[in-house]
C-alpha positions as CSV (number, residue, x, y, z in Angstrom):
1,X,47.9,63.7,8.4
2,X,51.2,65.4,9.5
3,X,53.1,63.0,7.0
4,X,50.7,64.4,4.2
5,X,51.2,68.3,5.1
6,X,55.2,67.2,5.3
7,X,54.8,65.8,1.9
8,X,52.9,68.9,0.4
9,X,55.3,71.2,2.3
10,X,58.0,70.1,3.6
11,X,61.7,71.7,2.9
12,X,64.4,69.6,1.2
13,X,67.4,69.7,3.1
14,X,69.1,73.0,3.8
15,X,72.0,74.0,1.4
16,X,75.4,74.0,4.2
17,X,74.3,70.6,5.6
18,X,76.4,67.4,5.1
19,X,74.8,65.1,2.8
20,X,73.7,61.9,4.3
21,X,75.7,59.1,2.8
22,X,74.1,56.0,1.1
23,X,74.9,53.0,-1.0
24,X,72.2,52.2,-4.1
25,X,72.1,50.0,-6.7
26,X,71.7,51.3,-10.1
27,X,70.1,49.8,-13.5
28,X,72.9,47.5,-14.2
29,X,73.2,46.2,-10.4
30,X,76.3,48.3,-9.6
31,X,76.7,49.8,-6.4
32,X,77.0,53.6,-5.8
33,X,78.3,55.0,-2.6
34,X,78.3,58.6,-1.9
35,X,81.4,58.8,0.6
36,X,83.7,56.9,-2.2
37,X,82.4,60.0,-4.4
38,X,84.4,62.8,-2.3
39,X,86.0,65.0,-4.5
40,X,83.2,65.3,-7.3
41,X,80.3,67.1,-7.5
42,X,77.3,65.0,-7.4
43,X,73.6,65.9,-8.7
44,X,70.9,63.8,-7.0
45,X,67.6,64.2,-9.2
46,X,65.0,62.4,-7.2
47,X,61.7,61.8,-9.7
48,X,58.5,59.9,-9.0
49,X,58.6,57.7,-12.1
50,X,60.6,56.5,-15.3
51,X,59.2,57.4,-18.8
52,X,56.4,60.3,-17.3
53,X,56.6,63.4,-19.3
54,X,58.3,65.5,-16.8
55,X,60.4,62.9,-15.5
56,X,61.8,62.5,-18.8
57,X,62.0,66.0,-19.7
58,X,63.8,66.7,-16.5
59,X,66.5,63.7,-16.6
60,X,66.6,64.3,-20.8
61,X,67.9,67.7,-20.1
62,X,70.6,66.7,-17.8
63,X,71.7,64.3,-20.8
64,X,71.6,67.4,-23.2
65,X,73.7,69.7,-20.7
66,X,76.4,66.9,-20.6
67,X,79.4,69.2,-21.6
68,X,78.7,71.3,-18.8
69,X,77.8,68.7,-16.1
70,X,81.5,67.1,-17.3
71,X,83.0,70.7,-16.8
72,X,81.8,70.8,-13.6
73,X,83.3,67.8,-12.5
74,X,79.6,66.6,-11.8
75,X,78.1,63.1,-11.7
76,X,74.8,62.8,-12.2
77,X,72.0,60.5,-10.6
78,X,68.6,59.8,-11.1
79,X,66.5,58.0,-8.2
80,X,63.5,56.5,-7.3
81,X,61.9,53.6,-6.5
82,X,61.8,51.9,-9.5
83,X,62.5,48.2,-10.5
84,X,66.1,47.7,-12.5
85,X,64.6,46.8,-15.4
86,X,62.1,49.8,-15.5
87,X,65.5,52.1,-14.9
88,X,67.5,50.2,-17.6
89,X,64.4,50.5,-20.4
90,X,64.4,54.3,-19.6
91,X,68.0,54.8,-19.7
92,X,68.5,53.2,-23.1
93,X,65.2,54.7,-24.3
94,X,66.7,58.0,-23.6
95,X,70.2,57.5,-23.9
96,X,71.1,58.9,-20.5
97,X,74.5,58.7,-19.8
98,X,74.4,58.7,-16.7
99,X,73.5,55.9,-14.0
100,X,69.6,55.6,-12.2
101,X,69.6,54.5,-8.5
102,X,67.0,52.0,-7.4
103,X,65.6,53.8,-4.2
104,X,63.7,50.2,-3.1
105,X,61.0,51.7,-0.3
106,X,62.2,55.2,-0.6
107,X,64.6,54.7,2.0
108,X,67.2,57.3,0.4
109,X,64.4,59.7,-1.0
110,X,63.6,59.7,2.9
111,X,66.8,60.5,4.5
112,X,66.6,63.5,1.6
113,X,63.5,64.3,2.4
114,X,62.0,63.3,-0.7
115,X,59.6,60.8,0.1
116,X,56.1,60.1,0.3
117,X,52.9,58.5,-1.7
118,X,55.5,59.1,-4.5
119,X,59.2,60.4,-4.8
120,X,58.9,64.0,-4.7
121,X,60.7,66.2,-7.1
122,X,63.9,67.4,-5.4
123,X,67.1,68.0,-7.1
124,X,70.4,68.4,-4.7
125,X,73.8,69.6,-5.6
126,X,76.8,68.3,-3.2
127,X,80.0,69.5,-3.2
128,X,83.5,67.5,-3.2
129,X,83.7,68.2,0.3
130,X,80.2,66.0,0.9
131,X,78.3,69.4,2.0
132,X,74.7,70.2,0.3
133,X,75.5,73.3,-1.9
134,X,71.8,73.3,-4.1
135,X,68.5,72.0,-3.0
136,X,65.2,72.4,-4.6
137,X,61.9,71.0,-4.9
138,X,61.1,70.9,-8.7
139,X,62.5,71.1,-12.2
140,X,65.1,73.5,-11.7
141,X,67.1,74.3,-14.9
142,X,70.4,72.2,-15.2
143,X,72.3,75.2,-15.4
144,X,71.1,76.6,-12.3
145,X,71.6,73.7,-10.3
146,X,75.2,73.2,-11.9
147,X,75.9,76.8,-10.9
148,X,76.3,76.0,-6.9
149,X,79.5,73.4,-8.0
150,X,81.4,76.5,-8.3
């Protein structure tokens, strides 16, 4: 029962905190580490499912805010839980320019405290320095999530 009232209430992690570090796997089989990504800013969107409406809205608008994510010396990444293939029909569906993690048991949507029956909508922000700047549960606007890179 507690993991349930976590899951329907539960905080992402705080803004100030050092992001845990992980290695993933994206669509193509390429690994992403986030401690060789020092020096960027890096958006985690974590999203229960590929090619749901508000999964796709959500990553789509990411995509159509490109100029600003580049400007804000941002890398993007989608994860969940989702097979390779799954992430690789999405991302060409939608022409995402930007890679999908494959979260295989929701180990990294757990350290984020994202995890659950399903991935829980939770969008981070971390700095060059490795440090949580933006953290929310949702769809926050790109724009407001870009505005903690500084």
């Amino acid at each position: 029962m507690d993991s349930m009232i976590d899951w329907l209430f539960g905080k992402p992690l705080e803004a100030g905190a050092k992001a845990p570090d992980f290695t993933l796997a994206d669509q193509d089989g390429k690994k992403h580490t986030l401690s060789k990504l020092r020096g960027k800013n890096v958006v985690l969107v974590f999203y229960p499912a590929d090619e749901t409406p508000t999964c796709r809205a959500q990553l789509c608008e990411f995509r159509d805010e490109w100029a600003e994510v580049k400007a804000k010396n941002a890398l993007v990444f989608g994860v969940n839980p989702g097979s390779a293939d799954n992430h690789a029909r999405f991302r060409d569906n939608r022409s995402l320019p930007f890679p999908l993690l494959v979260d295989e048991g929701q180990q990294v949507a757990r350290m984020y405290s994202a995890s659950g029956l399903m991935v829980r909508r939770t969008v981070y922000l971390i700095g060059p320095d490795g440090v949580i700047r933006y953290a929310e549960r949702g769809k926050p606007e790109p724009a407001k999530v870009l505005a903690a890179a500084g």
